[in-house]
N, C-alpha and C positions, 0 to 999 in steps of 0.2 A: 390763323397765324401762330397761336401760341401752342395750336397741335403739332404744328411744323417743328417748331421750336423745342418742345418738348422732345419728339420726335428723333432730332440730331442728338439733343445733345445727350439721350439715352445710346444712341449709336457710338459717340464716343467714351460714354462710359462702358461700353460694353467691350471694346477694344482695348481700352485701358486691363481693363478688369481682365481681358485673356492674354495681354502680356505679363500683369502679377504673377496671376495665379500658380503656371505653369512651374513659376521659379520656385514658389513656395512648398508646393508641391514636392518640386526633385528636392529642395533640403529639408524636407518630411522624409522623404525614402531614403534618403544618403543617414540620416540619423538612425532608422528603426532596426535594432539589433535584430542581428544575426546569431540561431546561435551555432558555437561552433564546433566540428567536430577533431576526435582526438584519435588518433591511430592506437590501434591494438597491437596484440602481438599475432592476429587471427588464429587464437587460440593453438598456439605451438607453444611448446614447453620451454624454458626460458633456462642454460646455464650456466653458472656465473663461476669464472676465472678470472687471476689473475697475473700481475708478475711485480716484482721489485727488486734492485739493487741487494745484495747479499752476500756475507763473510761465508769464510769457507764451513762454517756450520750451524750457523743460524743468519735470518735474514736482517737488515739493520734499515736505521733510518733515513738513508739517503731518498732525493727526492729523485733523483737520475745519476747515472755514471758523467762522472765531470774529470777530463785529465787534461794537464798540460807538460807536454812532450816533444824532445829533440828526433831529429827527421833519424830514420833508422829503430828507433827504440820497443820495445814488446813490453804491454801490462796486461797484467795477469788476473782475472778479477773474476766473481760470482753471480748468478741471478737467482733469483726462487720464484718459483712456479707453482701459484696456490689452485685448490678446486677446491672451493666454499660448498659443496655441492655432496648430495651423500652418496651419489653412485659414482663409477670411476672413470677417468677422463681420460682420451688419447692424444695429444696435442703435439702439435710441429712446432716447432723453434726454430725460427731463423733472423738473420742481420739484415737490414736494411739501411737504404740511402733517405734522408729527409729532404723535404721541400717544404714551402710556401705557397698554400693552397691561393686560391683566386682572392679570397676573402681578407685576407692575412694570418690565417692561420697555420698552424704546427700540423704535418701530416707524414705520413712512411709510406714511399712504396709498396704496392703488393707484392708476392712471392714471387711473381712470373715477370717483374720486371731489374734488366740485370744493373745492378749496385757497380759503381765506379769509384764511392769515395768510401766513409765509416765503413758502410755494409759490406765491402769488397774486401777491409781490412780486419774482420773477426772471423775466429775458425770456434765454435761449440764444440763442447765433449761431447753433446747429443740434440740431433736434430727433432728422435721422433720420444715423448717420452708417454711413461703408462703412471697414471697423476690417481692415486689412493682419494676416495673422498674423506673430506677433510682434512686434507696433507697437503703440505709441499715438497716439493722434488726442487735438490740446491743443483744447477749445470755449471760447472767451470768454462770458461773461455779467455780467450787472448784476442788482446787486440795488436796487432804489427803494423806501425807507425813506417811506410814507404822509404827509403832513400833520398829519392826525388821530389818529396809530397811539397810545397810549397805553403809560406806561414800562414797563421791567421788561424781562423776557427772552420773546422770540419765537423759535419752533424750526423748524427744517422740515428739507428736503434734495435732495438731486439726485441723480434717480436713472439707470442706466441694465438695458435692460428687454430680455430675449429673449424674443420670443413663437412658438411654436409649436406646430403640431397633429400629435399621432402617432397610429399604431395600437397598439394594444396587443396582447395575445398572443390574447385574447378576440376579435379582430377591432374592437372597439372605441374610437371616437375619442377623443382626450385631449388637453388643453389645459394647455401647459406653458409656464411663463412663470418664467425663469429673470431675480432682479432682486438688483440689488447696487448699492448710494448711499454718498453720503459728508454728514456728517450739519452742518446751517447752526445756528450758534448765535449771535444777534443779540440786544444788550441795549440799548435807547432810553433814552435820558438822561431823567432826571426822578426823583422819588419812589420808592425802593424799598421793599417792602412782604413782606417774606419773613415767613409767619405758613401753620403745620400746626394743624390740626383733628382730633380723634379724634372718629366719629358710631360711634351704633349698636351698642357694648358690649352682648353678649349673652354668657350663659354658660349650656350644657345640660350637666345633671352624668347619665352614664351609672354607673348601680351594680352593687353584685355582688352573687352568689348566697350566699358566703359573709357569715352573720350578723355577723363578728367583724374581716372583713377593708374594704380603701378600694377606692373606686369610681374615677372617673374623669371628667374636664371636658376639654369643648371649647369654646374660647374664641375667637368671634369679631367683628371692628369696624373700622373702615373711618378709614383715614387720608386726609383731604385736605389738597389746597394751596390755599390759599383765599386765598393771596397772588399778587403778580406775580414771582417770582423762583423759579430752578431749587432747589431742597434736596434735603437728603441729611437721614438720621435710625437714630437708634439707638433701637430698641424691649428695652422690658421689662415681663413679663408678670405677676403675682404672685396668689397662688391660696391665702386665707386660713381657715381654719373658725372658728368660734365662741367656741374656745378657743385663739387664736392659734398655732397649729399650721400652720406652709406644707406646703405641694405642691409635686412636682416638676415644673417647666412645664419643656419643651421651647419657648426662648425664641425667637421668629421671627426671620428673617435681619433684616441692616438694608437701609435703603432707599437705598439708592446716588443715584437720582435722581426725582425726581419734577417732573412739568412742572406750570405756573401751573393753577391750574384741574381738574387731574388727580386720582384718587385713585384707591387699591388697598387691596383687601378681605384683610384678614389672615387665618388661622386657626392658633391653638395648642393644643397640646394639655398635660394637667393631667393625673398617675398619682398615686396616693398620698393620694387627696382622702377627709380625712373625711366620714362623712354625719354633720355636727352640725345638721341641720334647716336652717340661714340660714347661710350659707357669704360671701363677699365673693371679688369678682377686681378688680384695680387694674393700670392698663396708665398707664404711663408712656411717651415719646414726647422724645425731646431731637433736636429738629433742627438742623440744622450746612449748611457748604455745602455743595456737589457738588465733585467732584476737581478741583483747579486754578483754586475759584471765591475770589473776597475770603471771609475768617473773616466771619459773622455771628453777633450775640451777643444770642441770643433764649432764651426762658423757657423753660422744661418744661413739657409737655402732659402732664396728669393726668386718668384716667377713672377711677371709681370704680364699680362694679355688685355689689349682692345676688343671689346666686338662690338656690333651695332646692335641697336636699340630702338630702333622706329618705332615713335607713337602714331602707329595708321591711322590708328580711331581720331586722333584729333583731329591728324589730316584732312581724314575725309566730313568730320563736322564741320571743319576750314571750309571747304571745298562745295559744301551743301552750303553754307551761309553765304560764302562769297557768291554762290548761283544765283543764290535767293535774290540778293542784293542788286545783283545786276541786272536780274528779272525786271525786280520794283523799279530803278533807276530808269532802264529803257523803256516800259512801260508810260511810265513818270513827262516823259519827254514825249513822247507820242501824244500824250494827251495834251496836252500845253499845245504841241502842234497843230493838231486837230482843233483847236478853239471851244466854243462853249459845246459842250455837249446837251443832249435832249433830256429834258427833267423826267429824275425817276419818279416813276407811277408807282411805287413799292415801297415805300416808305419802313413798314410794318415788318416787311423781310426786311429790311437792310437791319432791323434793330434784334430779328432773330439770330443775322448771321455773328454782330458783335457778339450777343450772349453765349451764345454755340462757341466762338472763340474765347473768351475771355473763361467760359468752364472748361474747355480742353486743355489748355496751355497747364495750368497747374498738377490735372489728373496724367497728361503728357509726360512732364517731370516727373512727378513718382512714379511711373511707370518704367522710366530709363532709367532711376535711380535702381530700383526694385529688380530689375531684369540683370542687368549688368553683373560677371560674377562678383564673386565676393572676393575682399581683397587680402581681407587677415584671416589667420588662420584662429579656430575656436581653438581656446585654451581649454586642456579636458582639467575638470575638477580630478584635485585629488583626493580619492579618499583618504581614512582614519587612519593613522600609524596602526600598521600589523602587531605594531607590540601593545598598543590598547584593546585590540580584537583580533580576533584569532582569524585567517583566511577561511574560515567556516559563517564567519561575525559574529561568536560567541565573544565572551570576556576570555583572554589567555592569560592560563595558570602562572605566573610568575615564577614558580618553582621548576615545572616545566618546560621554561623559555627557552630557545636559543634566537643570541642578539645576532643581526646580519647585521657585519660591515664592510664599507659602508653603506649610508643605507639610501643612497641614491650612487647609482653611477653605470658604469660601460657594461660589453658583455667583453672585453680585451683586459679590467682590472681584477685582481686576485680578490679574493673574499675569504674573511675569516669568521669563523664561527666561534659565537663563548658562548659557552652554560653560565646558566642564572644560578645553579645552585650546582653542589658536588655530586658522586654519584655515589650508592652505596660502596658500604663497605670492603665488600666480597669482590669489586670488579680488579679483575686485570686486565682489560682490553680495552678497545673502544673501535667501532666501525660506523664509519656514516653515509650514507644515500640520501640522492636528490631523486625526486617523482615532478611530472608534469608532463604537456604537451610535448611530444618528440621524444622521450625516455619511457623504457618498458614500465609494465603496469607496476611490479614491485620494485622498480626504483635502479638507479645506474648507481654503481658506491663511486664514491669521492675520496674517502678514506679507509683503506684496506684495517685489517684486526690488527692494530697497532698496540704497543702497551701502552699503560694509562700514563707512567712516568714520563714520558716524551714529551709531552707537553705541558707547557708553563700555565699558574692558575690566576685567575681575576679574583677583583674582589667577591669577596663571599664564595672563596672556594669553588666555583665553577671552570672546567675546561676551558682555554684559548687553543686553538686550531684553526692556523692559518693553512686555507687550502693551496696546494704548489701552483694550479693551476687556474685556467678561466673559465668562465660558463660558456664562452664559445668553442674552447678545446674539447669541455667535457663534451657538447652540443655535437662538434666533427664525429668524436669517439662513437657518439650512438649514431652517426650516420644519417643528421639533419642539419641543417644552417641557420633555420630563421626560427628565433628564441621568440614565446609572445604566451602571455596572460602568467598566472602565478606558478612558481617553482617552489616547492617546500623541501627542506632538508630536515635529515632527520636524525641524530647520533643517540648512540644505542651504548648505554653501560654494559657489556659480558664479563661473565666468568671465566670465562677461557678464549683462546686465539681462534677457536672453531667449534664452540658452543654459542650458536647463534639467538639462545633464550637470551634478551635483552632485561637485565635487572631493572635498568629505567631509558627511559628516551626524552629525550630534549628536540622541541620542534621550532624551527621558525622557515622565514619567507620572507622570496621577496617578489615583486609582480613590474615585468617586461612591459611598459607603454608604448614602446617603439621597436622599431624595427632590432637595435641594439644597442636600447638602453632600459635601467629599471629605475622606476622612480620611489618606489616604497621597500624598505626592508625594516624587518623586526627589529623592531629597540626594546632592549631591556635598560631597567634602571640600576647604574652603579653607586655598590651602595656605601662605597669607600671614597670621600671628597677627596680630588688631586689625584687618584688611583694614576696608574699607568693604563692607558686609554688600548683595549682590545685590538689584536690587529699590529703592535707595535714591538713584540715581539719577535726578537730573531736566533729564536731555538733553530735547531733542525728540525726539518716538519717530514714529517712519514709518506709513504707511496701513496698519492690520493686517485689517479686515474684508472678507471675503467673502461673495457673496449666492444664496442660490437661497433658491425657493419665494413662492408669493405675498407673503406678510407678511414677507419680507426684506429688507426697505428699511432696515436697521439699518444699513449699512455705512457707517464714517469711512473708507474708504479705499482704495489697491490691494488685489483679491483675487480669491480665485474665488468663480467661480458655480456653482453646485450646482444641478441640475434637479431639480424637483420637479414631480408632478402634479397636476391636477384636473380635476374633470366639465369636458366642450366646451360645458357650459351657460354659461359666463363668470362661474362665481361666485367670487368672489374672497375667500374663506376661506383663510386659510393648512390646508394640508396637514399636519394634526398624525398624529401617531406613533400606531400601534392600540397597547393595552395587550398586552401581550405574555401567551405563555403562563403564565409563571411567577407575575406578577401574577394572573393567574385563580386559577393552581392556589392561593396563597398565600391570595387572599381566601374562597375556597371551604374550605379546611382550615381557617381560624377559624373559622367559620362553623360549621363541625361540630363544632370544639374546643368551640366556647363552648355549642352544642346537648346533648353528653354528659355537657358538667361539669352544667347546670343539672339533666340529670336522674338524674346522680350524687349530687348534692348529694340531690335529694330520695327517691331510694330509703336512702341513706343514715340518712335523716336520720326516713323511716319503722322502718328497722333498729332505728334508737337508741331508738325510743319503742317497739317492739315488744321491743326487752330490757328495759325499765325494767317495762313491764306485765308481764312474764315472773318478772322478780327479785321484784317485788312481791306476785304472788300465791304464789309459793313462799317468802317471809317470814310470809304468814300462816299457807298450810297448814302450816310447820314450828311455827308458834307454838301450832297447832291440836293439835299429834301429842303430850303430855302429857294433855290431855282422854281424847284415845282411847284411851292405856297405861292409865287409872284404869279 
């Protein structure tokens, strides 16, 4: 009898033991890094142009062409068209119409597609020019503001375009059209109408295996500008059950700019969502203006949506308990009916089968505990401020510094860069490039050879350079969208506008944890108490964008070009990033994660009601074993 006994209740631990395991397992493999890989340029020659805003005989500091003007009116203005580069350049120049990429970002039509608003409205002195290395070339143009144009704000820009065909290693032809603009912002006198729209509030609530534990919402709906005016907006997401209990939403970035007419589809995500059958999500929406536009002082946008929220899992442990119960109940009654029943001759089983139940019920539990997926999500440690170590993990030179700020935030807010200390004597310039995952091997610049007087200085004599733009414009510009692992920038003291021997360089970083946010940027120490805090300055700030890849047309300004490819079919898709390996492996180990716990959960959860029947008929045979002694 105690072989028997034994026997079982190694059987149930052995079932137990194969619903853990599996679970542990898949969050063994969803953990073990991946590592990841980084695109090249496949060894093609890399050249870097630019453009910016420019007086009729040298180029100036505007960040972009900005006019406001009566319907009818002609402005008359300049661009300069750099080639940082020592051999000589041939490049097209042409006007384009803007849009509001999928994501929210700033982007220009390609050449071949025909302009109806800005782009329709500029005539260049020259479309094709012959660009000296190390020179720029200034083009005069006009913009002719319509009769008929209706008010509000009109966008476009000017771009300039390198096109050509390679081979590739495959033998293969390839059409590489390297583009970089500086972006026109025109506001027509008349009625302003700045008014956001939220459409489309949907909410799909994904649940869990565990009966006891919260499921999870994805929350998606579509902001528009249904006015004539550029805006900026703050979202907030809220995720309610039934007994007014919130959820943790992961609240979306905010909306930096949004053009007349434009709109961008949100998505958020909800952890911690009760299943109370009829749940509520509420999206709020407060729009503002765009960076350096007049305050506008408009209402809040409110969306309200129900959806359902079925907890099945409990249901159906409802549903199993209530079986169960009805089982015993009817059973229960039959026997009473039937009168005394015949003494059990087994005594010795009946007290194995208690023991067999009584050690399953608890290894049962933790096994439905264990199996079942997880509910919270891991918090990733942060590492060490980049301004105590250097993104190499070295100690970083303090003299050498450049501070990111801020030094947490979006890939949609502006970033300004300070030097920790001045730069030699002899500089008159300064140029700055970012390097990372998605940006060529020598780096996209950010800020074209600007002079050094431009910009205001921090304590201890160091640079302030507030960048015009975002790391997701720059991100379009090279012709990728999803920002991820560390970006370092780099600004370079010169001697001259197109003497690229850098006197000294100042480095910092900051490192992407999420899809489109960064948690760590370099701090340097200010060493002036009370100073005026970096970043808070409102100089004018120099042409900082550079361009490559078809859908680059993002640039305000001096920068590089970044080549990028596509099919020699002429399609004019921007050239996005493949998903990398690490993303596969990552989504392939939830996957299995989430596969092991459901069927952890349910071996488990078979375990538990195979000891409860086990406990149960060893309470009767023991009840039974007095009949048999008489």
């Amino acid at each position: 009898m105690i072989t028997t006994s034994a026997r079982r209740i190694a059987a149930v631990l052995a079932a137990c033991l194969l619903a853990v395991l599996p679970a542990a397992a898949g969050a063994a493999s969803a953990a073990a890094p991946v590592p990841a890989t980084r695109p090249g340029d496949g060894g093609q020659g890399r050249t870097t142009f630019g453009v910016q805003p420019s007086a009729a005989k040298k180029p100036d500091a505007r960040p972009h062409f900005s006019y406001g003007a009566t319907p009818g009116a002609a402005v008359n203005d300049h661009i300069a068209v750099h080639n940082y580069g020592k051999e000589p350049l041939t490049l097209r120049v042409y006007a384009g119409d803007a849009f509001t990429t999928a994501d929210g970002g700033f982007d220009l039509f390609a050449a071949n597609h025909k302009s109806t608003d800005v782009g329709s409205w500029v005539k260049l002195g020259k479309n094709l020019l012959n660009v000296p290395g190390r020179s720029h070339v200034i083009v005069p143009f006009t913009l002719t503001v319509p009769r008929n144009v209706t008010p509000g704000d009109h966008t476009g820009g000017i771009v300039a375009s390198l096109s050509a065909v390679r081979t590739d290693k495959k033998g293969s032809k390839v059409a590489v059209d390297q583009r970089v603009g500086a972006r026109i912002y025109l506001r027509v006198a008349g009625e302003l109408k700045p008014r956001l729209t939220v459409e489309g509030l949907h909410t799909t609530y994904q649940g869990t295996a565990n009966p006891f534990g919260t499921g999870s919402a994805t929350v998606t709906y579509t902001v528009r500008n249904t006015g004539n005016v550029r805006l900026a907006a703050r979202q907030a997401v809220h995720v309610r059950d039934l007994f007014g209990g919130g959820a943790k939403v992961a609240n979306p970035r905010d909306i930096t700019e949004l053009l007349p007419g434009a709109a961008v589809k949100i998505t958020a995500s909800a952890t911690g969502v009760v299943p109370a059958m009829r749940d509520t999500t509420t999206v709020t929406v407060d729009p503002g203006p765009v960076r350096g536009d007049i305050k506008h002082r408009l209402p809040r946008v409110t969306r309200v949506g129900n959806f359902w929220a079925v907890p099945w899992a409990m249901l159906a442990l409802l549903l199993v308990a209530a079986g169960a119960l009805t089982l015993l109940f009817v059973r229960r009654r039959r026997r009473r009916g039937a009168g005394p029943s015949a003494p059990d001759q087994r005594p010795a089983a009946a007290r194995s089968k208690v023991a067999v139940g009584l050690a399953a019920i608890p290894l049962a539990v933790a096994a439905v505990l264990a199996g079942a997926p997880a509910e919270a999500e891991a918090d990733s440690q942060a590492p060490p401020a980049i301004g105590e170590r250097g993104a190499g993990g070295g100690a970083l030179e303090e003299s050498g510094a450049l501070e990111v700020s801020p030094a947490r935030g979006s890939d949609t807010q502006p970033v300004t860069l300070s030097a920790a200390a001045p730069c030699p004597a002899k500089t008159s310039n300064v140029i700055a490039r970012v390097t990372g995952a998605g940006f060529p091997r020598g780096g996209q610049i950010v800020v074209g050879n600007a002079p050094l007087a431009t910009y205001p200085k921090v304590p201890g004599g160091g640079l302030s350079i507030p960048l015009t733009y975002t790391m997701r414009d720059y991100a379009g510009t090279a012709g990728f969208t999803t920002l991820r692992g560390t970006y370092t920038f780099t600004v370079s003291c010169l001697e001259g506008a197109f003497d690229l021997t850098s006197l000294r360089d100042f480095t910092g970083s900051l490192r992407f944890t999420a899809k489109d946010a960064y948690r760590d940027g370099t701090r340097v120490a200010v060493k002036a108490p009370g100073a005026k805090a970096p970043g808070q300055s409102q100089q004018p700030v120099p042409p900082t964008v550079s361009g490559g890849g078809t859908g680059a047309g993002t640039g305000g300004a001096a920068g590089g070009a970044a080549a990028s490819s596509a099919p020699a079919n002429g399609s004019g898709a921007p050239a996005g990033v493949p998903a990398t390996a690490a993303d596969d492996a990552a989504q392939n180990s939830n996957t299995t994660l989430v596969a092991w716990s459901v069927g952890g959960f349910a071996v488990g959860l078979l375990a538990l009601l195979a000891g409860v029947a086990h406990w149960v008929r060893g309470r009767r045979a023991r009840a039974a074993e007095p009949a048999s002694s008489d």
